[in-house]
Rosetta silent file (secondary structure, phi, psi, omega in degrees, C-alpha in Angstrom):
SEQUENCE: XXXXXXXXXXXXXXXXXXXXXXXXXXXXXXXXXXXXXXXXXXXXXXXXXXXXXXXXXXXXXXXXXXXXXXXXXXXXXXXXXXXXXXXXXXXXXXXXXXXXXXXXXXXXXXXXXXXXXXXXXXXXXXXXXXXXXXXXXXXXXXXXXXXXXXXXXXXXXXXXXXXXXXXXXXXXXX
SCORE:     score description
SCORE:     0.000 S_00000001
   1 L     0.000  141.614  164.139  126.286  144.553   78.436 S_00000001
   2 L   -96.165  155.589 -165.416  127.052  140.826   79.091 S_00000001
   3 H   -79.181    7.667  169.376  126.391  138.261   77.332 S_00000001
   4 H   -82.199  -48.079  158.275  124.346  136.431   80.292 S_00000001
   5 H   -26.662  -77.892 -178.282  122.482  139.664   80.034 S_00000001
   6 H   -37.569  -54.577  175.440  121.771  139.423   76.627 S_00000001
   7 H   -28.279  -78.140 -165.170  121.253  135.751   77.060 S_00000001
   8 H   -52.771  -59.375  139.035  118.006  136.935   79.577 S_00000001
   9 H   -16.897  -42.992  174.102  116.999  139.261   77.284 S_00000001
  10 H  -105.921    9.546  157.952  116.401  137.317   74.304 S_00000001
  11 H   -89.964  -50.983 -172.342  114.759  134.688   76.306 S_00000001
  12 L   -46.416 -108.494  168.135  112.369  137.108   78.005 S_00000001
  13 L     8.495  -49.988  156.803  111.657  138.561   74.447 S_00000001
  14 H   -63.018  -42.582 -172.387  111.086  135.135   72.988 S_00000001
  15 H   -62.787  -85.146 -175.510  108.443  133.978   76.070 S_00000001
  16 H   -10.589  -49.659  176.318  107.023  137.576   75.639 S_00000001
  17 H   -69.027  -38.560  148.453  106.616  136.844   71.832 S_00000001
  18 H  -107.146   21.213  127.373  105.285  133.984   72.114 S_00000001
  19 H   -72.229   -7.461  176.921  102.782  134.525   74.553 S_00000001
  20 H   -98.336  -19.950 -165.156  101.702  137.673   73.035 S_00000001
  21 L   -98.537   95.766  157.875  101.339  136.182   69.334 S_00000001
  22 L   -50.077  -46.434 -166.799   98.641  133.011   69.451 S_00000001
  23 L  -115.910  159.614 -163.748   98.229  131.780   66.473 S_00000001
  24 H   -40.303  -54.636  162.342  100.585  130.192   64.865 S_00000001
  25 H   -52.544  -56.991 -143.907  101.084  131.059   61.220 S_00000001
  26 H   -75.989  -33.630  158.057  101.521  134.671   62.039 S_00000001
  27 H   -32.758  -39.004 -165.711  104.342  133.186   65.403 S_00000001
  28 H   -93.217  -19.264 -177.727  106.259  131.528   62.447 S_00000001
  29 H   -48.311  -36.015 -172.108  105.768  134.727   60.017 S_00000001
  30 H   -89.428  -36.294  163.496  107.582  136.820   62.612 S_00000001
  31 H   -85.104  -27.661  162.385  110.096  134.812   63.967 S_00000001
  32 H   -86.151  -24.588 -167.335  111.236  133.134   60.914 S_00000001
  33 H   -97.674  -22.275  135.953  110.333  135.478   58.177 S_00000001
  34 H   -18.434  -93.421 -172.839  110.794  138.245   60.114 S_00000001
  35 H  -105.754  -25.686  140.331  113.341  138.057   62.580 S_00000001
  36 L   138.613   42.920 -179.209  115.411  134.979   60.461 S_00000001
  37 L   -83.432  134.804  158.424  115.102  132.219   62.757 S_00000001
  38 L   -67.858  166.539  166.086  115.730  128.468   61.805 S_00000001
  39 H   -68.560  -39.566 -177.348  114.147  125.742   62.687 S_00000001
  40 H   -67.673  -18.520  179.185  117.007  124.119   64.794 S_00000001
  41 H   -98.973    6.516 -176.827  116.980  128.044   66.586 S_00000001
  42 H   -92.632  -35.178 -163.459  113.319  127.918   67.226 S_00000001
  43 H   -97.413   -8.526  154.377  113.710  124.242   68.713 S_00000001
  44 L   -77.754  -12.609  174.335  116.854  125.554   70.904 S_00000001
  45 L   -99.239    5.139 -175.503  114.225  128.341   72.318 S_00000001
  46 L    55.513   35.934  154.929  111.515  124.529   72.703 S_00000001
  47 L  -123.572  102.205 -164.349  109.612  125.877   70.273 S_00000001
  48 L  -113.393   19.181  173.337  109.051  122.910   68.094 S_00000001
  49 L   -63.214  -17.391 -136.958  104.975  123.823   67.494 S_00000001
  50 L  -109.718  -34.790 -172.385  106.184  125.812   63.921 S_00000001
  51 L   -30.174  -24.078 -163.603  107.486  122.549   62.105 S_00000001
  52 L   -78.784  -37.381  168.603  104.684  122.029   60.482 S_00000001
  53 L   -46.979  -22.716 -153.044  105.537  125.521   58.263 S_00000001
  54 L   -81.258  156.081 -168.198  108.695  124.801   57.921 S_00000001
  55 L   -82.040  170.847 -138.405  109.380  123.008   54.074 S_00000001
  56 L  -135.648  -71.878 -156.323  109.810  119.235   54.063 S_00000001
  57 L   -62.457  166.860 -139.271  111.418  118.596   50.736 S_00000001
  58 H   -99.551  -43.712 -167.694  114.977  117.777   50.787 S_00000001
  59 H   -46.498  -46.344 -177.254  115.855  120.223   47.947 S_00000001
  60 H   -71.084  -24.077 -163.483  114.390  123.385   49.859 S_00000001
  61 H   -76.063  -60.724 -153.298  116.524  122.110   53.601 S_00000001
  62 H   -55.870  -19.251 -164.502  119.645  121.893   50.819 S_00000001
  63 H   -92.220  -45.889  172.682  118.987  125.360   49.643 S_00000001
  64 H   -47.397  -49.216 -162.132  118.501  126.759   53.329 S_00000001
  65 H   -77.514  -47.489  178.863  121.477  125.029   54.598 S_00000001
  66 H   -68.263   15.016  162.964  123.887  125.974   51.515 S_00000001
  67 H   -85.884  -28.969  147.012  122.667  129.364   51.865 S_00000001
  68 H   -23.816  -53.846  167.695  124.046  128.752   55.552 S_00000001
  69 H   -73.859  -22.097  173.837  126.944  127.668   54.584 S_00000001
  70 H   -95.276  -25.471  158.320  127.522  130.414   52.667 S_00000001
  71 H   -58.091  -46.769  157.778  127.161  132.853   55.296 S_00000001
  72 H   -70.071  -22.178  163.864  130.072  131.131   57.009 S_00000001
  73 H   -77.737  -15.075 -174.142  132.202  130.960   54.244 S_00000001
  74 H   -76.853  -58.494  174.835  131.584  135.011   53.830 S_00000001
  75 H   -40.289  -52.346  174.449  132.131  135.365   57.872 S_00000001
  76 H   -43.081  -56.118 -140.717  135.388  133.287   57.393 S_00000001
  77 H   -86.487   -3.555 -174.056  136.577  135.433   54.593 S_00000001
  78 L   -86.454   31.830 -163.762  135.740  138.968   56.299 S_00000001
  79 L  -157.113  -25.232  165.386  138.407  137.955   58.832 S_00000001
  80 L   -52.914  159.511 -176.278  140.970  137.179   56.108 S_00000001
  81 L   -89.691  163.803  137.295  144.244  139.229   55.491 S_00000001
  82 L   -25.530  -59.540 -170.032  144.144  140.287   51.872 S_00000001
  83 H   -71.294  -28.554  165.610  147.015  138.599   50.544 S_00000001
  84 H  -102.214   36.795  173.636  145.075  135.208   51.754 S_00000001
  85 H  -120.431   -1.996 -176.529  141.889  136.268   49.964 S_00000001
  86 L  -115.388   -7.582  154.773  143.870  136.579   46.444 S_00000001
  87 L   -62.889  -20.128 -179.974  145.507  132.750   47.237 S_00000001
  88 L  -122.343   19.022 -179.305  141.923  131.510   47.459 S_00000001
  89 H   -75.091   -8.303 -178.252  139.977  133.291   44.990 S_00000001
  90 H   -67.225  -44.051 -160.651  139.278  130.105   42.831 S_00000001
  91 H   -67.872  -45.635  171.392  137.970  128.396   46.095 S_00000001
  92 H   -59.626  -26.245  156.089  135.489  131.905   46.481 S_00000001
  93 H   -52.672  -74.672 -169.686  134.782  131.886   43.143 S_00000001
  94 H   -42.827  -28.099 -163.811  133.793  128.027   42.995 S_00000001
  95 H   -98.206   -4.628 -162.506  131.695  128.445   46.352 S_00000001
  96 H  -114.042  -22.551  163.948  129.459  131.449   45.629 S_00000001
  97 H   -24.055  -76.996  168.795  129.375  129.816   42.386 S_00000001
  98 H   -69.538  -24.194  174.173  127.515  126.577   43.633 S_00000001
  99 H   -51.285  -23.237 -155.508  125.780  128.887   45.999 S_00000001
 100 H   -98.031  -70.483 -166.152  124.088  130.019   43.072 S_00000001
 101 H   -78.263  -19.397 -169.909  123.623  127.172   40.845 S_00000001
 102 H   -61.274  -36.787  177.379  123.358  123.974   43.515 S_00000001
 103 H   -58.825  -52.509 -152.791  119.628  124.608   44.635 S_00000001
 104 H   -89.884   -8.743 -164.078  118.242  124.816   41.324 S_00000001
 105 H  -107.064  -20.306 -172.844  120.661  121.825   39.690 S_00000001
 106 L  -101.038  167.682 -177.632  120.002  119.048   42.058 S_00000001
 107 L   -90.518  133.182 -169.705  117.530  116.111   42.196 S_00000001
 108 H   -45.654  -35.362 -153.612  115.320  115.325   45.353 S_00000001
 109 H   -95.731  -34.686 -158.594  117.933  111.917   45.856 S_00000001
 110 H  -104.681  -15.743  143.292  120.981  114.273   45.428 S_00000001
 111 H   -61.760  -22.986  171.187  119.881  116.775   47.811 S_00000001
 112 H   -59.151  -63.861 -165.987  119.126  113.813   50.427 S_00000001
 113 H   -45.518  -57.908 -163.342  122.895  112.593   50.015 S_00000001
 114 H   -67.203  -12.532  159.899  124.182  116.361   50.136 S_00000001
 115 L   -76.902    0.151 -175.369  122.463  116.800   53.693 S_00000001
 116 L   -91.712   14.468  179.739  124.175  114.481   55.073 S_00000001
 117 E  -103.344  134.784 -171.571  127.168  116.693   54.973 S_00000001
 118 L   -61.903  -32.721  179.593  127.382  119.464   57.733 S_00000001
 119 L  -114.758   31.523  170.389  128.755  121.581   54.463 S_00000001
 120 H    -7.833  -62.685  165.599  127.244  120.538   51.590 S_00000001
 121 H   -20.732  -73.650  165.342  128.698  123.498   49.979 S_00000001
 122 H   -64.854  -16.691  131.533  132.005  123.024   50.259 S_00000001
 123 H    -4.570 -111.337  162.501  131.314  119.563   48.931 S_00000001
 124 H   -26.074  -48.428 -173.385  130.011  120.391   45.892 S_00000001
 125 H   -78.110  -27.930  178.570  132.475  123.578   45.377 S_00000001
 126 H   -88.850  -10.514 -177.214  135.285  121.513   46.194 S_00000001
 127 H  -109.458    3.285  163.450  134.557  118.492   43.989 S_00000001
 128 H   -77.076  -44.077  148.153  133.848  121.307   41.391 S_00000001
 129 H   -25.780  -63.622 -179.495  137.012  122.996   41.366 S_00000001
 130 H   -89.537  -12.857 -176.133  138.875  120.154   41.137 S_00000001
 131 H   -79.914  -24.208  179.347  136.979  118.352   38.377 S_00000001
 132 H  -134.436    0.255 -174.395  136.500  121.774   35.969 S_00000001
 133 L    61.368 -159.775 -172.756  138.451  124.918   37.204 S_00000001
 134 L  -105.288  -25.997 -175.282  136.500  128.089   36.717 S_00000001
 135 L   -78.882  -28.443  169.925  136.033  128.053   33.061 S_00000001
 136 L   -21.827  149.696  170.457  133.238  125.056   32.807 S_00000001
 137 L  -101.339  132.972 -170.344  130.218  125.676   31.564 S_00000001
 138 H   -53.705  -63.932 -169.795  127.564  125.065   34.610 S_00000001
 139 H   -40.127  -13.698 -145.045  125.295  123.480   32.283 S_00000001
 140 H  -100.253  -78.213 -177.949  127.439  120.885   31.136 S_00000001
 141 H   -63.257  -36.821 -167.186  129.162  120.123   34.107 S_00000001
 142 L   -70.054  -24.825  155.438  127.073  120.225   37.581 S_00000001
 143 H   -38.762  -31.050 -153.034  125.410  116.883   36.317 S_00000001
 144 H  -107.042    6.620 -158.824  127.924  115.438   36.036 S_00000001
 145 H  -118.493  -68.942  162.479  129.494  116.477   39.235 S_00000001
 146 H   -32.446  -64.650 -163.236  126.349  115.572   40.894 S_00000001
 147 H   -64.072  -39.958 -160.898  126.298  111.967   39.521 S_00000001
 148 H   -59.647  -39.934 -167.524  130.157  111.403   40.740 S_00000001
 149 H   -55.634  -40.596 -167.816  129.571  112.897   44.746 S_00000001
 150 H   -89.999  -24.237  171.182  126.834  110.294   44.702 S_00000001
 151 H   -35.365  -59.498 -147.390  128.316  107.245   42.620 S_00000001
 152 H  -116.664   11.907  145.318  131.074  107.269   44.202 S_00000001
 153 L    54.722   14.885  161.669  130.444  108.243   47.648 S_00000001
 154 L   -41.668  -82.948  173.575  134.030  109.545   48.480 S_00000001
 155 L    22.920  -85.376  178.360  133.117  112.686   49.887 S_00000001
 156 L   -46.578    1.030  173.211  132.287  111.057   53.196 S_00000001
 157 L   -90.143  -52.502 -150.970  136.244  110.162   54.016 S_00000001
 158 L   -98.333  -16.287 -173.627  137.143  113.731   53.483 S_00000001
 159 L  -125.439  128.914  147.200  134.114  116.129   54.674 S_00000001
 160 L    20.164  120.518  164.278  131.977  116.224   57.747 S_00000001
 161 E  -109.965  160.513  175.136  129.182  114.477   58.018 S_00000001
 162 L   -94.420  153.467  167.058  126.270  116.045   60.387 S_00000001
 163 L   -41.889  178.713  172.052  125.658  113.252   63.325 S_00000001
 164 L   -67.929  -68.142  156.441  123.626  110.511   63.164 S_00000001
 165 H   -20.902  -74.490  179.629  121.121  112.204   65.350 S_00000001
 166 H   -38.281  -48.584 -169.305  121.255  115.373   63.902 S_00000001
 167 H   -57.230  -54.177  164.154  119.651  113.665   60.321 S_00000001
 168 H   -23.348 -101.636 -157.389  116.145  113.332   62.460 S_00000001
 169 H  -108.145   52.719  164.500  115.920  117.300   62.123 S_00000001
 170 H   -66.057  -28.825 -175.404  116.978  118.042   58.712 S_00000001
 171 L  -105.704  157.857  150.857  113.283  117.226   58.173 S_00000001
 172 L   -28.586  117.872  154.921  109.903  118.822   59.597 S_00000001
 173 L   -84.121  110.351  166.357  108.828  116.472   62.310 S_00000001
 174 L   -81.117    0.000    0.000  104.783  116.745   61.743 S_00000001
Protein backbone atom coordinates (compact mmCIF):
# COMPACT_ATOMS: atom_id res chain seq x y z
CA UNK A 1 0.00 0.00 0.00
CA UNK A 2 1.25 3.62 -0.51
CA UNK A 3 1.59 5.98 1.60
CA UNK A 4 -0.80 8.50 -0.44
CA UNK A 5 -3.10 5.60 0.06
CA UNK A 6 -2.79 5.45 3.53
CA UNK A 7 -2.70 9.18 3.62
CA UNK A 8 -6.68 8.89 2.08
CA UNK A 9 -7.43 6.44 4.34
CA UNK A 10 -6.81 8.01 7.53
CA UNK A 11 -8.41 11.12 6.36
CA UNK A 12 -11.59 9.36 5.23
CA UNK A 13 -11.55 7.54 8.69
CA UNK A 14 -11.04 10.77 10.56
CA UNK A 15 -14.16 12.75 8.52
CA UNK A 16 -16.06 9.39 9.02
CA UNK A 17 -15.26 9.62 12.83
CA UNK A 18 -16.05 12.67 13.22
CA UNK A 19 -19.18 12.87 11.59
CA UNK A 20 -20.38 9.74 13.06
CA UNK A 21 -19.42 10.73 16.83
CA UNK A 22 -21.39 14.26 17.81
CA UNK A 23 -20.73 15.10 20.88
CA UNK A 24 -17.76 16.06 21.85
CA UNK A 25 -16.45 14.61 25.09
CA UNK A 26 -16.95 11.13 23.85
CA UNK A 27 -14.94 12.63 19.95
CA UNK A 28 -12.00 13.53 22.34
CA UNK A 29 -12.40 10.13 24.50
CA UNK A 30 -11.80 8.18 21.31
CA UNK A 31 -9.42 9.95 19.46
CA UNK A 32 -7.19 10.97 22.18
CA UNK A 33 -7.73 8.43 24.83
CA UNK A 34 -8.35 5.93 22.59
CA UNK A 35 -6.60 6.08 19.51
CA UNK A 36 -3.48 8.46 21.20
CA UNK A 37 -3.88 11.54 19.36
CA UNK A 38 -2.32 14.97 20.43
CA UNK A 39 -3.54 18.01 20.31
CA UNK A 40 -1.12 19.45 17.61
CA UNK A 41 -2.38 15.88 15.55
CA UNK A 42 -5.98 16.66 16.04
CA UNK A 43 -5.33 20.40 14.85
CA UNK A 44 -3.22 18.95 11.71
CA UNK A 45 -6.61 16.83 10.89
CA UNK A 46 -8.55 21.03 11.68
CA UNK A 47 -9.93 19.66 14.43
CA UNK A 48 -9.30 22.34 16.94
CA UNK A 49 -13.15 21.98 18.64
CA UNK A 50 -11.40 19.34 21.49
CA UNK A 51 -9.05 22.07 23.14
CA UNK A 52 -11.15 22.78 25.56
CA UNK A 53 -10.39 18.92 27.09
CA UNK A 54 -7.18 19.08 26.54
CA UNK A 55 -5.14 20.18 30.16
CA UNK A 56 -4.02 23.80 30.40
CA UNK A 57 -1.46 23.70 33.14
CA UNK A 58 2.03 23.96 32.11
CA UNK A 59 3.18 21.03 34.32
CA UNK A 60 0.67 18.43 32.65
CA UNK A 61 1.89 19.89 28.58
CA UNK A 62 5.64 19.22 30.31
CA UNK A 63 4.69 15.76 31.31
CA UNK A 64 2.95 15.00 27.82
CA UNK A 65 5.74 16.41 25.89
CA UNK A 66 8.68 14.68 28.02
CA UNK A 67 6.79 11.60 27.73
CA UNK A 68 7.19 12.52 23.88
CA UNK A 69 10.39 12.99 24.04
CA UNK A 70 10.95 9.94 25.43
CA UNK A 71 9.42 7.99 22.82
CA UNK A 72 12.02 9.47 20.48
CA UNK A 73 14.82 8.91 22.49
CA UNK A 74 13.58 4.99 22.70
CA UNK A 75 12.92 5.14 18.66
CA UNK A 76 16.51 6.60 18.34
CA UNK A 77 18.00 3.91 20.45
CA UNK A 78 16.07 0.83 18.75
CA UNK A 79 18.08 1.77 15.65
CA UNK A 80 21.39 1.75 17.55
CA UNK A 81 24.26 -0.85 16.97
CA UNK A 82 24.96 -2.39 20.34
CA UNK A 83 28.36 -1.37 20.91
CA UNK A 84 26.84 2.42 20.65
CA UNK A 85 24.13 1.62 23.20
CA UNK A 86 26.90 0.50 25.93
CA UNK A 87 28.95 4.11 25.04
CA UNK A 88 25.75 5.90 26.01
CA UNK A 89 24.26 4.11 28.77
CA UNK A 90 24.80 7.02 31.32
CA UNK A 91 22.99 9.36 28.77
CA UNK A 92 19.88 6.37 28.81
CA UNK A 93 20.14 6.02 32.19
CA UNK A 94 19.98 9.92 32.99
CA UNK A 95 16.99 10.32 30.38
CA UNK A 96 14.52 7.62 31.45
CA UNK A 97 15.64 8.77 34.71
CA UNK A 98 14.16 12.40 34.38
CA UNK A 99 11.43 10.75 32.43
CA UNK A 100 10.43 9.48 35.61
CA UNK A 101 11.15 12.02 38.13
CA UNK A 102 10.76 15.57 35.96
CA UNK A 103 6.82 15.68 35.95
CA UNK A 104 6.39 15.22 39.49
CA UNK A 105 9.69 17.54 40.60
CA UNK A 106 8.94 20.69 38.80
CA UNK A 107 7.12 23.96 39.67
CA UNK A 108 4.32 25.53 37.40
CA UNK A 109 7.29 28.53 36.46
CA UNK A 110 9.83 25.69 35.75
CA UNK A 111 7.66 23.76 33.58
CA UNK A 112 6.79 27.14 31.59
CA UNK A 113 10.69 27.70 30.97
CA UNK A 114 11.15 23.83 30.13
CA UNK A 115 8.47 24.18 27.22
CA UNK A 116 10.14 26.38 25.61
CA UNK A 117 12.57 23.74 24.61
CA UNK A 118 11.49 21.39 21.67
CA UNK A 119 13.28 18.64 24.18
CA UNK A 120 12.85 19.48 27.45
CA UNK A 121 14.10 16.14 28.28
CA UNK A 122 17.23 16.13 27.07
CA UNK A 123 17.60 19.43 28.86
CA UNK A 124 17.06 18.38 32.06
CA UNK A 125 18.92 14.82 31.52
CA UNK A 126 21.73 16.52 30.10
CA UNK A 127 22.22 19.27 32.70
CA UNK A 128 21.74 16.25 35.12
CA UNK A 129 24.41 14.11 34.04
CA UNK A 130 26.77 16.57 33.97
CA UNK A 131 26.08 18.23 37.32
CA UNK A 132 25.65 14.61 39.44
CA UNK A 133 26.55 11.41 37.39
CA UNK A 134 24.25 8.54 38.14
CA UNK A 135 24.82 8.13 41.76
CA UNK A 136 22.83 11.45 43.11
CA UNK A 137 20.20 11.13 45.13
CA UNK A 138 16.98 12.58 43.08
CA UNK A 139 15.78 14.14 46.11
CA UNK A 140 18.61 16.19 46.80
CA UNK A 141 19.56 17.09 43.54
CA UNK A 142 16.61 17.81 40.85
CA UNK A 143 16.03 21.15 42.85
CA UNK A 144 18.74 22.14 42.51
CA UNK A 145 19.15 21.34 38.90
CA UNK A 146 15.90 22.95 38.34
CA UNK A 147 16.91 26.28 40.00
CA UNK A 148 20.31 26.41 37.75
CA UNK A 149 18.38 25.62 33.97
CA UNK A 150 16.30 28.58 35.07
CA UNK A 151 18.85 31.03 36.89
CA UNK A 152 21.01 30.81 34.56
CA UNK A 153 19.28 30.45 31.39
CA UNK A 154 22.18 28.74 29.41
CA UNK A 155 20.34 26.01 28.05
CA UNK A 156 18.95 28.20 25.31
CA UNK A 157 22.62 28.59 23.43
CA UNK A 158 22.94 24.88 23.34
CA UNK A 159 19.31 23.18 22.89
CA UNK A 160 16.43 23.85 20.59
CA UNK A 161 14.05 26.03 21.33
CA UNK A 162 10.35 25.29 19.79
CA UNK A 163 9.50 28.53 17.44
CA UNK A 164 8.14 31.50 18.45
CA UNK A 165 4.86 30.55 16.96
CA UNK A 166 4.79 27.22 18.00
CA UNK A 167 4.58 28.62 22.04
CA UNK A 168 0.75 29.80 21.08
CA UNK A 169 -0.12 25.90 21.10
CA UNK A 170 1.68 24.53 23.96
CA UNK A 171 -1.50 25.82 25.64
CA UNK A 172 -5.38 24.98 25.15
CA UNK A 173 -6.69 27.83 23.10
CA UNK A 174 -10.40 28.11 24.82
Amino acid sequence: MTQDRKDQLFEGMIEWICETVKDSKDLYILLHNHLGMTQEELHDCCIESLDEFFPSDARTRLKQKVLANYDDFKAKWLHMQPIELIAICDEMESVTRMMKELPFAVSEDDAEYLLRFKNPLEVVSSEWLSQNGMDANIDQEMSHVLWQLTDRREAEEYFELEDEDCGEDLSPQL
